[in-house]
DODOVEX-922654 format. One line per field, with one value per residue: residue in one letter; x, y, z of N, C-alpha, C, O, CB in turn; residue number from 1. Coordinates in steps of 0.1 Angstrom, whole numbers, padded with zeros to 4 digits, always signed. Glycine has a CB too. Layout:
BEGIN
loba A ... $
n_x X ... $
n_y Y ... $
n_z Z ... $
ca_x X ... $
ca_y Y ... $
ca_z Z ... $
c_x X ... $
c_y Y ... $
c_z Z ... $
o_x X ... $
o_y Y ... $
o_z Z ... $
cb_x X ... $
cb_y Y ... $
cb_z Z ... $
dodren NUM ... $
***
This chain:
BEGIN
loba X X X X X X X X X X X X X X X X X X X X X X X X X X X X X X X X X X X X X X X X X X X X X X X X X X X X X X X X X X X X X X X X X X X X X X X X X X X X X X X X X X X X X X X X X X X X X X X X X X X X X X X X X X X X X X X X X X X X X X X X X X X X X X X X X X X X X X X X X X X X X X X X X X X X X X X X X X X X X X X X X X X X X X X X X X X X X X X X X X X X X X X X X X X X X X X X X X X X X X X X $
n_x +0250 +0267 +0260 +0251 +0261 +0240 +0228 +0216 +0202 +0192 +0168 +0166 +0165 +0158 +0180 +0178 +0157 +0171 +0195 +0182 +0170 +0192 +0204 +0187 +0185 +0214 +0215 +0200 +0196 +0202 +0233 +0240 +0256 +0250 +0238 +0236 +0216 +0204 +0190 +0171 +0191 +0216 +0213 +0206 +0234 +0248 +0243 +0256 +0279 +0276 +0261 +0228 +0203 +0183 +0161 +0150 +0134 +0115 +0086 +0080 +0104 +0099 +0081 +0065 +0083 +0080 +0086 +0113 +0117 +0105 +0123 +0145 +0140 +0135 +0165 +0176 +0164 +0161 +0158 +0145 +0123 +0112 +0089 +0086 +0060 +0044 +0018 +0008 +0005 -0002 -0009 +0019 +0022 +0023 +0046 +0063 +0075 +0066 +0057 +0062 +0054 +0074 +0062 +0057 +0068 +0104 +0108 +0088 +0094 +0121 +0114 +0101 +0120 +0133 +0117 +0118 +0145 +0142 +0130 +0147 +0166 +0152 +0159 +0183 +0174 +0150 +0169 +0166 +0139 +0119 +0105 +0074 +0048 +0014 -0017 -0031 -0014 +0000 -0020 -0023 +0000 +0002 -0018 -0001 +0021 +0009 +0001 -0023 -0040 -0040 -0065 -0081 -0072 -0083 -0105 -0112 -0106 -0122 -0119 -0106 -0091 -0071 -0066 -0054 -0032 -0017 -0012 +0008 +0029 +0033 +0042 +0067 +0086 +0089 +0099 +0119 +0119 +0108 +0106 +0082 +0091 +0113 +0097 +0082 +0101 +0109 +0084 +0080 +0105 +0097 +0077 +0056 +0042 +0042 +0060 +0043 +0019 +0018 +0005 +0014 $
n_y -0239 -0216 -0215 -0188 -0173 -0167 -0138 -0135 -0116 -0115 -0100 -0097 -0101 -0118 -0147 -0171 -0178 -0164 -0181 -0207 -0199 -0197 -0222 -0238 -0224 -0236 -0261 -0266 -0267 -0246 -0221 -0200 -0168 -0156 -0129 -0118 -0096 -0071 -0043 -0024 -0002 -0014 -0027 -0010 -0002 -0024 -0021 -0002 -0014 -0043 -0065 -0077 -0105 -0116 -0106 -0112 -0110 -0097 -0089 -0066 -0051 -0030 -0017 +0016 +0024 +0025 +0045 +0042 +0024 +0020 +0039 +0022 +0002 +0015 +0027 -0004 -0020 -0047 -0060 -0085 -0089 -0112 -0121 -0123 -0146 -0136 -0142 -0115 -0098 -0077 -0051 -0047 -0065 -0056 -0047 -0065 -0092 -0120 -0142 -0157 -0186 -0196 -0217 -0236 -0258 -0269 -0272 -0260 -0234 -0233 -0231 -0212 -0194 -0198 -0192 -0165 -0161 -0164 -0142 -0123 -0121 -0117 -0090 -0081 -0100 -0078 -0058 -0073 -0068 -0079 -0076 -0081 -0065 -0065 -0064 -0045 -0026 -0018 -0004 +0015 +0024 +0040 +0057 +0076 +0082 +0094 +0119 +0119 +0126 +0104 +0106 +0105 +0082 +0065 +0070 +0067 +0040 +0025 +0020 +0025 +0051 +0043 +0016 +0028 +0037 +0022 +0001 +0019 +0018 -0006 -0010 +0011 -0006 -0029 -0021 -0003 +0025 +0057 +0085 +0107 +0111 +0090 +0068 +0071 +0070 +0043 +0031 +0040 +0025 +0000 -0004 +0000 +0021 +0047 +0072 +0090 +0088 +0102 +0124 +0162 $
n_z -0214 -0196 -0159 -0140 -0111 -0082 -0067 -0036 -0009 +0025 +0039 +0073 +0114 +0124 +0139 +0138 +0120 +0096 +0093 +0083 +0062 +0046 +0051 +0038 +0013 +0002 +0005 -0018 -0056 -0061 -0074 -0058 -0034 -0004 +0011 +0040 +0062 +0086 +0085 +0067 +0059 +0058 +0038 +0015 +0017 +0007 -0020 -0029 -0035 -0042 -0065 -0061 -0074 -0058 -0033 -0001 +0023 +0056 +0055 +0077 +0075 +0054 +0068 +0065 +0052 +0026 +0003 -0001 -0008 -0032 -0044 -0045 -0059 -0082 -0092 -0092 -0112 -0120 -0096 -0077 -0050 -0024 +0001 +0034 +0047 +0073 +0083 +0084 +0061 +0044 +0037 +0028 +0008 -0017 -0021 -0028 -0051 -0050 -0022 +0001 +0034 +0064 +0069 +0041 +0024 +0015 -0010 -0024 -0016 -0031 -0052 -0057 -0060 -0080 -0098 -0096 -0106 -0129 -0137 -0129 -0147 -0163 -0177 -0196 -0220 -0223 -0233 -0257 -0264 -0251 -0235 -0231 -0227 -0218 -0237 -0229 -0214 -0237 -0251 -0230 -0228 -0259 -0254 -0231 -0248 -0267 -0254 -0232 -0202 -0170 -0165 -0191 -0208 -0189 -0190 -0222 -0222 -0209 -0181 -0147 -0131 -0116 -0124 -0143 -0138 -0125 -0146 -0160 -0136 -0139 -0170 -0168 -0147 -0163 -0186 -0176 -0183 -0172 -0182 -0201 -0227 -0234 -0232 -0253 -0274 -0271 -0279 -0301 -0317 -0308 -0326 -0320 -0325 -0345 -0362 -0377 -0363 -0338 -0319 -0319 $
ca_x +0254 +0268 +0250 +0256 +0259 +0227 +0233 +0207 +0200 +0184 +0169 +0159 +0163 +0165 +0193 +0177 +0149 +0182 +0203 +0172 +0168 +0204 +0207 +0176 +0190 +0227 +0212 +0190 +0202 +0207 +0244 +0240 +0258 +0241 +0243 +0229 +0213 +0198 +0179 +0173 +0201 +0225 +0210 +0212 +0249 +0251 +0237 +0267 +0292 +0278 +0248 +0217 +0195 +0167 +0162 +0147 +0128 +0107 +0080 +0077 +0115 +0096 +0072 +0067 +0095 +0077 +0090 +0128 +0119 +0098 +0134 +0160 +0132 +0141 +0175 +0176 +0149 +0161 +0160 +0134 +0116 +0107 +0083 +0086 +0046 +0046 +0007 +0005 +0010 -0013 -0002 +0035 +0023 +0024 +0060 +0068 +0070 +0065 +0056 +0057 +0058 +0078 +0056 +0062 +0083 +0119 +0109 +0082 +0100 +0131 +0107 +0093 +0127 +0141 +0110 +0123 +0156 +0143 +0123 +0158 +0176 +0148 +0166 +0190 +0162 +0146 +0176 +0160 +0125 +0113 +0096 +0061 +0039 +0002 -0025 -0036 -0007 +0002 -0031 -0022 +0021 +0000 -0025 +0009 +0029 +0006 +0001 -0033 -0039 -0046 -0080 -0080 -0067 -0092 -0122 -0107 -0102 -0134 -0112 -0105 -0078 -0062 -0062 -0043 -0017 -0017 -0005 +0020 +0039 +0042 +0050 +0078 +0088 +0093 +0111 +0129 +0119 +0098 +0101 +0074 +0100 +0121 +0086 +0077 +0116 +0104 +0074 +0087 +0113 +0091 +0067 +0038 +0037 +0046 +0063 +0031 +0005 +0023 -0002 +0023 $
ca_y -0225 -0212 -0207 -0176 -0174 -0156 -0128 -0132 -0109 -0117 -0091 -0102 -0094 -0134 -0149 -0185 -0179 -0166 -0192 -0217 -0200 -0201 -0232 -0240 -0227 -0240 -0276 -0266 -0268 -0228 -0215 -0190 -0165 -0153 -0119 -0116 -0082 -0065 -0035 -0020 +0010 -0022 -0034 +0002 -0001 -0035 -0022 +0004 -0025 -0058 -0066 -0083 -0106 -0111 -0100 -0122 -0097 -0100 -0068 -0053 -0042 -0020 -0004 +0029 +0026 +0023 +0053 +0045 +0007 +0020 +0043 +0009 -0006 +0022 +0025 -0016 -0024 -0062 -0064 -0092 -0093 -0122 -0115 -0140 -0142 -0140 -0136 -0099 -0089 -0069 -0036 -0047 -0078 -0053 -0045 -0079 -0101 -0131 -0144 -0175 -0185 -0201 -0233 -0242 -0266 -0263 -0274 -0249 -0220 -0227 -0230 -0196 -0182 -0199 -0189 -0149 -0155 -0159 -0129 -0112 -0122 -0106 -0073 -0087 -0100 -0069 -0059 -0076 -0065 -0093 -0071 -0088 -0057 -0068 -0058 -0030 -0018 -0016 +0012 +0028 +0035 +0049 +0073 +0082 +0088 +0110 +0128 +0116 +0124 +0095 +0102 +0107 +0073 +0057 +0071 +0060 +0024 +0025 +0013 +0036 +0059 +0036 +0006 +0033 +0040 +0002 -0002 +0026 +0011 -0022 -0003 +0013 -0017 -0033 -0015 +0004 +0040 +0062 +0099 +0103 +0111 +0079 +0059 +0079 +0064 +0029 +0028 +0039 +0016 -0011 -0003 -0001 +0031 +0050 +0084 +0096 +0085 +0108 +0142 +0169 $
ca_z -0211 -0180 -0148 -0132 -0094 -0083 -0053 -0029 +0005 +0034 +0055 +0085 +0122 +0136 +0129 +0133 +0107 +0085 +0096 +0081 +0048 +0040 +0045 +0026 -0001 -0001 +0002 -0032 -0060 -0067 -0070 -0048 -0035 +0003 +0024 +0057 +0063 +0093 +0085 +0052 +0055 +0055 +0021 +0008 +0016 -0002 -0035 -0038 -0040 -0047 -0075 -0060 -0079 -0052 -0017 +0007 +0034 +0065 +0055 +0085 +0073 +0048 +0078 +0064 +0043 +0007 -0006 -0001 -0014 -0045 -0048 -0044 -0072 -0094 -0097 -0097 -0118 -0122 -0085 -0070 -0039 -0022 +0012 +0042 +0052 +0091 +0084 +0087 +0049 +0037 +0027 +0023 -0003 -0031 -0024 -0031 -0059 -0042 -0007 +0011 +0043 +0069 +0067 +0031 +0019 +0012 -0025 -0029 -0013 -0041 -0065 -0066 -0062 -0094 -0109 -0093 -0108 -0143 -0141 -0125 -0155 -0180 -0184 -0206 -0226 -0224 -0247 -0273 -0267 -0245 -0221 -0227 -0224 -0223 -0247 -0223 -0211 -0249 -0250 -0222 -0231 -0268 -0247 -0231 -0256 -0272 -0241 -0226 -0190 -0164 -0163 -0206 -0211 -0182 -0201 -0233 -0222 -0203 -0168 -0134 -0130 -0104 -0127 -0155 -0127 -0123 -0156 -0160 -0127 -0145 -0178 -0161 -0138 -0170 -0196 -0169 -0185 -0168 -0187 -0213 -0242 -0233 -0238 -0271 -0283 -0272 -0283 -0318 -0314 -0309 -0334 -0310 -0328 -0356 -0358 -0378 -0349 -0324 -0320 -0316 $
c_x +0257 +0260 +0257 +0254 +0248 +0230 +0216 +0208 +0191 +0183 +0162 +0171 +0170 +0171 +0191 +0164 +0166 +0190 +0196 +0168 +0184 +0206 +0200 +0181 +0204 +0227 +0204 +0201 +0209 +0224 +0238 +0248 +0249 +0245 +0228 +0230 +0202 +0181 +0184 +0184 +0215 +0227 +0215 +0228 +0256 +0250 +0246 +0275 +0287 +0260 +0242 +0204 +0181 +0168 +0148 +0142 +0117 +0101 +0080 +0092 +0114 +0084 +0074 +0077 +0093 +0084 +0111 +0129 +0114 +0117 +0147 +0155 +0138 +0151 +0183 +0163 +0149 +0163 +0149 +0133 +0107 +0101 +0082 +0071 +0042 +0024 -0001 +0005 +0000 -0012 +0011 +0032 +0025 +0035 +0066 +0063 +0063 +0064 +0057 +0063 +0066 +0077 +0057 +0073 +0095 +0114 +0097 +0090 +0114 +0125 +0105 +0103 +0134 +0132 +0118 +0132 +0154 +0138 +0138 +0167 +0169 +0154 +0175 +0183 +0155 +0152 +0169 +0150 +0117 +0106 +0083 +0053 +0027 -0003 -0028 -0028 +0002 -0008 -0028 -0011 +0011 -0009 -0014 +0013 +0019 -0003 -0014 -0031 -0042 -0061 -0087 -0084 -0079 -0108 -0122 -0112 -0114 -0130 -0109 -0092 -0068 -0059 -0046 -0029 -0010 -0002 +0009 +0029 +0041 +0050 +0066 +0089 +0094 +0101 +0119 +0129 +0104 +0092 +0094 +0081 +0104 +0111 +0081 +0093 +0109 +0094 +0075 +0093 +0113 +0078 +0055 +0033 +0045 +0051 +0051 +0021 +0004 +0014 +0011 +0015 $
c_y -0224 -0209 -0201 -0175 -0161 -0150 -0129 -0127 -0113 -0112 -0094 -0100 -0108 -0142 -0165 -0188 -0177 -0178 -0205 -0210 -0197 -0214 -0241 -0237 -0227 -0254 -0275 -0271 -0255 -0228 -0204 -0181 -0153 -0137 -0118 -0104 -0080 -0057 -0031 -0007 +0000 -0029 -0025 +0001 -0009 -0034 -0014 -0003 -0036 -0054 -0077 -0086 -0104 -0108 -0101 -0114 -0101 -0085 -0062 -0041 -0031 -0007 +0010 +0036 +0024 +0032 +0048 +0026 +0010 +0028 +0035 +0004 -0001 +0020 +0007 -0022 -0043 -0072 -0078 -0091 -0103 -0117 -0127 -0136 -0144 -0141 -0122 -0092 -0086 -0059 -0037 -0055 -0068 -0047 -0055 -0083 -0115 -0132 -0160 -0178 -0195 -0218 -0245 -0246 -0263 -0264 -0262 -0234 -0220 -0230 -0218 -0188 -0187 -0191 -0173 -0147 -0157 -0148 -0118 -0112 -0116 -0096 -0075 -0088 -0090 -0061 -0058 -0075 -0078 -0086 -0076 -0075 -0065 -0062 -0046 -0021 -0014 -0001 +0017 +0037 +0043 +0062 +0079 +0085 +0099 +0120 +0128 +0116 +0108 +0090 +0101 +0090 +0062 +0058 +0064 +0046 +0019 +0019 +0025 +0041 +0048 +0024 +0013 +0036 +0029 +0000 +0002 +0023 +0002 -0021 +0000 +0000 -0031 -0033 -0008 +0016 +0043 +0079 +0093 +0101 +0100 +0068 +0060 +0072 +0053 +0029 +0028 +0027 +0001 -0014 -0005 +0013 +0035 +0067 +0095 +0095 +0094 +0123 +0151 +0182 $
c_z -0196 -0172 -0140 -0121 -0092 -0065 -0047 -0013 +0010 +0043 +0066 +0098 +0128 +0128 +0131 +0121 +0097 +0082 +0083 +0066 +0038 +0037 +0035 +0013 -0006 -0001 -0008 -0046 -0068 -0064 -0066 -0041 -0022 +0010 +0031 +0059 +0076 +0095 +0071 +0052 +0049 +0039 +0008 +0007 +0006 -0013 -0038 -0042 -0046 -0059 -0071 -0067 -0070 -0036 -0012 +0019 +0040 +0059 +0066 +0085 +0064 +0050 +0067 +0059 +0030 -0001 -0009 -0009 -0032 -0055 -0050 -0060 -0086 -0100 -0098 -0103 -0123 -0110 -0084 -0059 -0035 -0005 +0021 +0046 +0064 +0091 +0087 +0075 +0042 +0025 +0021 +0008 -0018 -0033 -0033 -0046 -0058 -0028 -0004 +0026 +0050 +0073 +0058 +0033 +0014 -0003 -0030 -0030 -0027 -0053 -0067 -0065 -0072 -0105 -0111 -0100 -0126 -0142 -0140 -0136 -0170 -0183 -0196 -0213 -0228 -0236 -0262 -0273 -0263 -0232 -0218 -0220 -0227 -0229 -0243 -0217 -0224 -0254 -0242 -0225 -0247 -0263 -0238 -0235 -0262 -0262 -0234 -0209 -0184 -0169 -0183 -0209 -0199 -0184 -0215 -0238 -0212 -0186 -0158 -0136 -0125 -0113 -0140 -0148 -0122 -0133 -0164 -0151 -0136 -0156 -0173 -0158 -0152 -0181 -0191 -0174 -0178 -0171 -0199 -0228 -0242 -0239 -0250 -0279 -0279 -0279 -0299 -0320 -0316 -0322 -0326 -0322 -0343 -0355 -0365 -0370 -0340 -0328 -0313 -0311 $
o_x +0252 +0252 +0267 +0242 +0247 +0233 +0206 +0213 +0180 +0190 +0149 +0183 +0180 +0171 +0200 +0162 +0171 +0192 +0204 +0161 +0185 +0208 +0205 +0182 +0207 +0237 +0199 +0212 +0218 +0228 +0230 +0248 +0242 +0257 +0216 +0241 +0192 +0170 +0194 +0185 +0222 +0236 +0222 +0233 +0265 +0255 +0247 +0280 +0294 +0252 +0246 +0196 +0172 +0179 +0138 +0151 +0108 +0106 +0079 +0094 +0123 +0080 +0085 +0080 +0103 +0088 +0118 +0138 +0118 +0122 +0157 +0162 +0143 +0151 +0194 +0154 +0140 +0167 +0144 +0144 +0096 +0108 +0078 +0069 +0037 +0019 -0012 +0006 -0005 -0012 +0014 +0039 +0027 +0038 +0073 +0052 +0054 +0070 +0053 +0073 +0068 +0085 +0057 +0083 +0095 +0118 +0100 +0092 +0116 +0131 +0106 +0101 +0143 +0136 +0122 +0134 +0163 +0145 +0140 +0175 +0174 +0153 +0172 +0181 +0152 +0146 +0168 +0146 +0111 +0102 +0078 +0051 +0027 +0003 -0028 -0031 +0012 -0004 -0029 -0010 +0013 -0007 -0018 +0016 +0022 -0013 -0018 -0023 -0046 -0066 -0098 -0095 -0083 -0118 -0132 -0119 -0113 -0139 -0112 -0083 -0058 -0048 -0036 -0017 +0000 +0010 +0018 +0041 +0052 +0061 +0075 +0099 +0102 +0109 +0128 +0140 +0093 +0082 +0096 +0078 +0099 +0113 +0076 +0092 +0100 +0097 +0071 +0085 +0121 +0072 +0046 +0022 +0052 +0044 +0049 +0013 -0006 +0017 +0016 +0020 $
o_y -0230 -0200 -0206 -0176 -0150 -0157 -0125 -0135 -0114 -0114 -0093 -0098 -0111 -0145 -0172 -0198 -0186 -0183 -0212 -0217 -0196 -0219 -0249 -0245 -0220 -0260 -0286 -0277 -0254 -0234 -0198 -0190 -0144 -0136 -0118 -0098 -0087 -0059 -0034 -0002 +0003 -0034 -0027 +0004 -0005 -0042 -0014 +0000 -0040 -0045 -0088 -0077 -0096 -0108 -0094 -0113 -0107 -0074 -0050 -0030 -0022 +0003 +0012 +0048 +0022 +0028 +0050 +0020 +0003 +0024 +0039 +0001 -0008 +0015 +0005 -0029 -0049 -0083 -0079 -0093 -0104 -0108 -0138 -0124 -0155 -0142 -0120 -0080 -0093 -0059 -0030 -0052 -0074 -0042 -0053 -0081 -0119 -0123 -0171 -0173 -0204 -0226 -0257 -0243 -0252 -0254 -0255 -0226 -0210 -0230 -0213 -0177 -0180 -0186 -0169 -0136 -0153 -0140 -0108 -0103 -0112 -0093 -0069 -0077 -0091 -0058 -0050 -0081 -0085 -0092 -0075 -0076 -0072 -0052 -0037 -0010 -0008 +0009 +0029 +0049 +0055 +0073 +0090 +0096 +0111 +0126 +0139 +0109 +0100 +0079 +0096 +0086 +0051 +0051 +0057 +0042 +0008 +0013 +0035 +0035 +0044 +0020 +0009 +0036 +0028 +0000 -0004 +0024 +0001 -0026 -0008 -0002 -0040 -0042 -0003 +0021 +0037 +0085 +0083 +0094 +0094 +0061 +0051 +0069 +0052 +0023 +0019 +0018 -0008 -0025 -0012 +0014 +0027 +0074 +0106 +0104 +0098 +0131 +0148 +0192 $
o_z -0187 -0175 -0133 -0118 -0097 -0055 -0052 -0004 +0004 +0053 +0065 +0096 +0134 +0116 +0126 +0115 +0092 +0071 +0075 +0059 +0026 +0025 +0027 +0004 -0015 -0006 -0010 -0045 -0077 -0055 -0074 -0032 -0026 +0014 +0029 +0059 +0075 +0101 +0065 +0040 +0040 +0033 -0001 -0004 -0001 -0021 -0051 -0053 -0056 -0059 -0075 -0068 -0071 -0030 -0015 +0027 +0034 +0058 +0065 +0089 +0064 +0044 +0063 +0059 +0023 -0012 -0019 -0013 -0042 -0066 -0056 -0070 -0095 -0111 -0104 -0097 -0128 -0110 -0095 -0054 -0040 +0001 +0018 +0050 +0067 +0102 +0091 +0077 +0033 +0012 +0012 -0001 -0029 -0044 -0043 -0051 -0067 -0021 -0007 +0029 +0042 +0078 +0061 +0039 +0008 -0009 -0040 -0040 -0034 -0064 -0079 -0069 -0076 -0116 -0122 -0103 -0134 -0149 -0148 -0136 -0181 -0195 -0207 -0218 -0240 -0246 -0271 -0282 -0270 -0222 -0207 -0208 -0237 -0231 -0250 -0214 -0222 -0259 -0244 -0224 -0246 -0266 -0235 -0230 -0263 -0265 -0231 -0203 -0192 -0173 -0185 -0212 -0204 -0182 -0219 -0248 -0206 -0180 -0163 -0142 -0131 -0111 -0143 -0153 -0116 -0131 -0171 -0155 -0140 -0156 -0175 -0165 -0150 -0184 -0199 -0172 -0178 -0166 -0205 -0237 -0252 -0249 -0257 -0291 -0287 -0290 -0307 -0324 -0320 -0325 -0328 -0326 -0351 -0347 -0360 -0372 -0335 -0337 -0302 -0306 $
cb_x +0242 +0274 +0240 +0254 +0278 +0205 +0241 +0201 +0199 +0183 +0165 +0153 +0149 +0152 +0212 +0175 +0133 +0192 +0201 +0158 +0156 +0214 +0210 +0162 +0185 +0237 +0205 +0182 +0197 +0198 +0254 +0237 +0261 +0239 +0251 +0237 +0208 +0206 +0178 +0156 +0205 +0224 +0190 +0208 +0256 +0244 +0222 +0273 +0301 +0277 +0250 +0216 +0197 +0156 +0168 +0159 +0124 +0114 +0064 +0073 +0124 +0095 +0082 +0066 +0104 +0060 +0085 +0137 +0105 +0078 +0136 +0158 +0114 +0141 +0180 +0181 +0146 +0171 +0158 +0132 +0111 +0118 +0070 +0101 +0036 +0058 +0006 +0015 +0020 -0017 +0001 +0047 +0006 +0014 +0067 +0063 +0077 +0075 +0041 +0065 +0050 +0079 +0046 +0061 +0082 +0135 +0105 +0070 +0107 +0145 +0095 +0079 +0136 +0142 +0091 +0127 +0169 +0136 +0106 +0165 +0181 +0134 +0178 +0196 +0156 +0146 +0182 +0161 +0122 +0126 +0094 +0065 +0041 -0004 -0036 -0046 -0002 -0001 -0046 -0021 +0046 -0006 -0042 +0013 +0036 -0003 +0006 -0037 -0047 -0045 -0090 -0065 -0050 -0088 -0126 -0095 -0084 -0146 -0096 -0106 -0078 -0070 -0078 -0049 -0021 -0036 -0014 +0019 +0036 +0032 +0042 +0073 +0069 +0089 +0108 +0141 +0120 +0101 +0114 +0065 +0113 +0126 +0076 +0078 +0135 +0101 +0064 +0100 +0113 +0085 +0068 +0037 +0037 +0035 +0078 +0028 +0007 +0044 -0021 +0034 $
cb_y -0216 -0203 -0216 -0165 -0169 -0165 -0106 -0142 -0095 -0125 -0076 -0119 -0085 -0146 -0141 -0196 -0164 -0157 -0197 -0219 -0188 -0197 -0237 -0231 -0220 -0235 -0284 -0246 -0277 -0211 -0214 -0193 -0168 -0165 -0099 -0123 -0076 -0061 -0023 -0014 +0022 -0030 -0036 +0015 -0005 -0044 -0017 +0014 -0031 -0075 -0068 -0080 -0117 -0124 -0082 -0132 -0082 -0103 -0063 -0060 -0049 -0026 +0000 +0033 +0019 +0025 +0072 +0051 -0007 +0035 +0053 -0008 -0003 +0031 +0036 -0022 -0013 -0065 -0051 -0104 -0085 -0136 -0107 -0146 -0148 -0119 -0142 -0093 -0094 -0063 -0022 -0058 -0090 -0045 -0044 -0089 -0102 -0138 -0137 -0191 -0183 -0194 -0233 -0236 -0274 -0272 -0292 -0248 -0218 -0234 -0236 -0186 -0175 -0216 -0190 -0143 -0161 -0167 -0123 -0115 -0139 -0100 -0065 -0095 -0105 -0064 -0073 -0088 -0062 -0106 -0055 -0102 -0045 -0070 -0065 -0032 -0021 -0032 +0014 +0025 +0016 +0042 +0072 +0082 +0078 +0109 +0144 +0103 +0133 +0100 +0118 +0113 +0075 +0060 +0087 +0059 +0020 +0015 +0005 +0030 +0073 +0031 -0004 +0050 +0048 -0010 -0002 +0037 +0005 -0035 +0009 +0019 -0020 -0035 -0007 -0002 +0045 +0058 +0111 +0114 +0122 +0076 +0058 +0106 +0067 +0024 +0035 +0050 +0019 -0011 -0012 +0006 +0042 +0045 +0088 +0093 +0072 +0109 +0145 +0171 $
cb_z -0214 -0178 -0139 -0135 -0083 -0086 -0059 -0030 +0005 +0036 +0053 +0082 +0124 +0143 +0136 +0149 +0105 +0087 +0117 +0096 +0045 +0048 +0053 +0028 -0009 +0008 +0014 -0035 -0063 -0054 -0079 -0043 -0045 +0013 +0018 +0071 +0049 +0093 +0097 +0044 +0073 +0065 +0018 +0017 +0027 +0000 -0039 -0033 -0029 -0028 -0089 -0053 -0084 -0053 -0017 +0009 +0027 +0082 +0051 +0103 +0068 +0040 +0099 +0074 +0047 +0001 +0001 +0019 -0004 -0044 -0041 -0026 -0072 -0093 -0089 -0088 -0134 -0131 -0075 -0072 -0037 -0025 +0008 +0059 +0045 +0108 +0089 +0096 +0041 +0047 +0037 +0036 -0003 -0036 -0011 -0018 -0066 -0045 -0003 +0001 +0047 +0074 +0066 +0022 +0010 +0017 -0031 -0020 +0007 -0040 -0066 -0059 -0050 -0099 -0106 -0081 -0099 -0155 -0128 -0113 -0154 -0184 -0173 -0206 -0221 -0213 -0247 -0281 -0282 -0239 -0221 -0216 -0230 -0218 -0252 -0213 -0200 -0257 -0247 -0207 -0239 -0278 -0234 -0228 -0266 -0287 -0246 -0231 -0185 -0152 -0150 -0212 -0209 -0169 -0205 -0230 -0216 -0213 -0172 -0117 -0120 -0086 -0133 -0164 -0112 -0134 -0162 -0159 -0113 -0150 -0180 -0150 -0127 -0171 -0208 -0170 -0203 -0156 -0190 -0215 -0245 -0218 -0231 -0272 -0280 -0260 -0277 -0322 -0303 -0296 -0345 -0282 -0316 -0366 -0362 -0388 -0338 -0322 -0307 -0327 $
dodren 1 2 3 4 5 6 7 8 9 10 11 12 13 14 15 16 17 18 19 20 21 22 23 24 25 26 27 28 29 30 31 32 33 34 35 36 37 38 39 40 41 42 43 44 45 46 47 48 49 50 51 52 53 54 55 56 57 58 59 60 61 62 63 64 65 66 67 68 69 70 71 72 73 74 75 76 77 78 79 80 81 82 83 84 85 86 87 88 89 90 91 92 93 94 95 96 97 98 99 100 101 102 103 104 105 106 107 108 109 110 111 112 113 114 115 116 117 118 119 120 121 122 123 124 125 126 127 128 129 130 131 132 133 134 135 136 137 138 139 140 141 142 143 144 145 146 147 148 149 150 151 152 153 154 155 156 157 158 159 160 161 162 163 164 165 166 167 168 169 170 171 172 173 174 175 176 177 178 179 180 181 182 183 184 185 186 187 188 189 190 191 192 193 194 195 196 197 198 199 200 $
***
């Protein structure tokens, strides 16, 4: 089967760390396909014209910028994020799908982004119902669909609100719907449910 050229961005600031993960991975064995990016308004620009698999980012480019990254996530939901780890990532690491740092090996670092570019290529897959929901976020999309609050569904399943808000991000983040009706047609859909289950 064909291998498709994978679009990867790299936002960063120094242009000899960029310089050094370009070429890292044009000596790999990825087809690839690189843009060199600044600041995140430049990336924003990038996503009206070109289609990026993963995007290669220093976090401190997402300082205080979660809401406008959780909003890039959205409307590309087969995006990936890879996080370079200067040792400061804390709060950013749950932007990211991946991290690794500037120490690792060239073979590790294109390891975890081949691993990124199958996950980038599940949507398609998804298609056919390959989204791979787990067992518990399988209870949580049914105490959503039939209209269970947060805290409903975290008494329910005997777990914290915060883990049920957990699980609806990844929900989301995976089947790429996020209104309740849209998940009530999936979930049909999928047979998680049944159109007799649903409390009206």
């Amino acid at each position: 089967m064909h291998k498709s050229t994978l679009h990867i961005a790299i936002l960063e600031s120094s242009k000899i760390i960029c310089e050094g993960i370009q070429a890292l991975l044009y000596q790999s064995d990825m087809d690839c396909r690189i843009y060199r990016l600044e600041i995140l308004e430049d990336f924003t620009k990038l996503l009206e014209s070109n289609s990026v698999d993963i995007l290669i980012a220093n976090p401190v480019q997402f300082l205080n910028r979660e809401k406008e990254l959780r909003k890039i996530r959205k409307s590309h939901p087969s995006l990936s994020i890879a996080g370079i780890d200067f040792g400061m990532m804390h709060k950013q690491s749950m932007l990211t799908d991946i991290t690794f740092t500037l120490y690792d090996s060239p073979e590790h670092i294109v390891h975890l982004l081949s691993k990124l570019n199958k996950k980038s290529q599940s949507p398609l897959k998804e298609k056919e119902g390959e989204e791979n929901l787990t067992k518990r976020e399988i209870e949580v999309l049914t105490g959503l669909v039939n209209g269970m609050l947060n805290k409903e569904i975290a008494d329910a399943l005997n777990i914290s609100i915060h883990t049920v808000v957990r699980h609806r991000k990844n929900i989301a983040v995976k089947t790429g719907i996020r209104s309740q009706s849209g998940l009530t047609i999936y979930a049909i859909s999928k047979k998680i449910i049944s159109i007799e289950d649903i409390e009206i």
